[in-house]
DRENKOLSE-105154 format. One record per residue (C-alpha): residue in one letter; x negated, y, z negated. Coordinates in Angstrom, 2 decimals, decimal comma. Layout:
{"a" {X Y Z}}
...
% end
This chain:
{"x" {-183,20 -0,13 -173,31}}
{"x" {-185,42 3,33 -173,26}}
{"x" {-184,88 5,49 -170,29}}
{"x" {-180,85 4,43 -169,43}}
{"x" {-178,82 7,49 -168,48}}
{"x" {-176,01 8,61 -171,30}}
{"x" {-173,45 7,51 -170,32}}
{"x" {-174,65 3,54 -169,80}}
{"x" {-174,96 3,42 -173,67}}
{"x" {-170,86 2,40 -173,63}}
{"x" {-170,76 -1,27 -174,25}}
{"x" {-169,91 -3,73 -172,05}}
{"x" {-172,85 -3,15 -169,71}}
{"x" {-175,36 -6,29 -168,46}}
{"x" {-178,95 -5,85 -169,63}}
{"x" {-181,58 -8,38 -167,74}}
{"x" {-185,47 -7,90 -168,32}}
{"x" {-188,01 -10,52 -166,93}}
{"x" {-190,25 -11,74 -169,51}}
{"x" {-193,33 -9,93 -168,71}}
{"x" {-191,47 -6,47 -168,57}}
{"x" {-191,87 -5,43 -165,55}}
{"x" {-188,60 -5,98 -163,80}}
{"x" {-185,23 -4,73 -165,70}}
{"x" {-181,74 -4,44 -164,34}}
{"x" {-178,75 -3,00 -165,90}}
{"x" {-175,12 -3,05 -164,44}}
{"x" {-172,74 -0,50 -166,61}}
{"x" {-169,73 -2,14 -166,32}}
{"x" {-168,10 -0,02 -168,94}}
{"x" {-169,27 2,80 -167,53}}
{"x" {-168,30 1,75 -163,88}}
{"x" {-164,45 0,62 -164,61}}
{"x" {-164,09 4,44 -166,44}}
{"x" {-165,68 5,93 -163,68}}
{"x" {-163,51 4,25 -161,02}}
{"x" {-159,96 5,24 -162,58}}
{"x" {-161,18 8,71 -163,19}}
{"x" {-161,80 8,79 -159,14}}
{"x" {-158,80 6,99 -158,32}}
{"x" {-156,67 9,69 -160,55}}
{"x" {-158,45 12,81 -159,02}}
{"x" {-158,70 11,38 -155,06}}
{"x" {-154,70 10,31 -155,55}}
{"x" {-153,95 13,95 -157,17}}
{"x" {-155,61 15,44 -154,05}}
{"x" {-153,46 14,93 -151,28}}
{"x" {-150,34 15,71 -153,35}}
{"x" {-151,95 18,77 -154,22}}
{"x" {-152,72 19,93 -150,49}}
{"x" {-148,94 18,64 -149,19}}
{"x" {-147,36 20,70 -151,58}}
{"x" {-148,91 24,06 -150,39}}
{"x" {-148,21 22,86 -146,93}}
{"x" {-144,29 21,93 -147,34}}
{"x" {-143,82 25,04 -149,47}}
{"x" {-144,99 27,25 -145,86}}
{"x" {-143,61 25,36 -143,61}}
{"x" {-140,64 26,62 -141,56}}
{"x" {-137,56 23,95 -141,88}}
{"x" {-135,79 22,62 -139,05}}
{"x" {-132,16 22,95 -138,58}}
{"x" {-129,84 20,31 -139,36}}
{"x" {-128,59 19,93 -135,52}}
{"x" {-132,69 19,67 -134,84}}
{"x" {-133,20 17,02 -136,99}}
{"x" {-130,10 14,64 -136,17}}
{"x" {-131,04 15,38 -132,42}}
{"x" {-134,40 14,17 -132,60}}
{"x" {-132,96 10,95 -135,05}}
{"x" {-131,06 10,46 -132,55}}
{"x" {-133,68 10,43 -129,46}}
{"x" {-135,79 7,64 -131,94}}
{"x" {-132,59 5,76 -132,35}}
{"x" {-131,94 5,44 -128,67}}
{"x" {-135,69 4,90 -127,57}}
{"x" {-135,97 2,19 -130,15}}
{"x" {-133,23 0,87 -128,75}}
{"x" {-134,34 0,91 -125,48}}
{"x" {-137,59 -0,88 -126,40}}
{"x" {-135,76 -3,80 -128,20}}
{"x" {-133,13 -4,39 -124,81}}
{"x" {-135,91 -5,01 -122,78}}
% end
């Protein structure tokens, strides 16, 4: 089909035309899967990306900090499931 973008000329794509010419679909399936993982790969890469700048500035907690607030969880959960 004349006029059809580059990249729909990968096979695999759906081609319809009604008889008279004036109507024609195409659906780039192909084209669409590719498309799709090479978004899923970059939008997944993202956030790692952005929470390793983040953890690397971040000031840690001390130890005693981190059992103490385990510790209030522990005992609110708790508290939730005895009543």
């Amino acid at each position: 089909m004349d006029g059809q973008p580059p990249l729909t000329l990968l096979p695999g794509g759906f081609a319809c035309q009604s008889p008279n010419g004036d109507f024609k679909f195409y659906c780039p399936v192909t084209t669409s899967n590719i498309l799709s993982i090479i978004l899923s790969i970059v939008l997944s890469l993202i956030p790692r990306l952005f929470s390793s700048s983040q953890k690397s500035r971040a000031v840690p907690r001390p130890a005693s900090a981190r059992r103490s607030m385990t510790c209030a969880a522990a005992q609110l959960l708790s508290d939730l499931l005895h009543k």
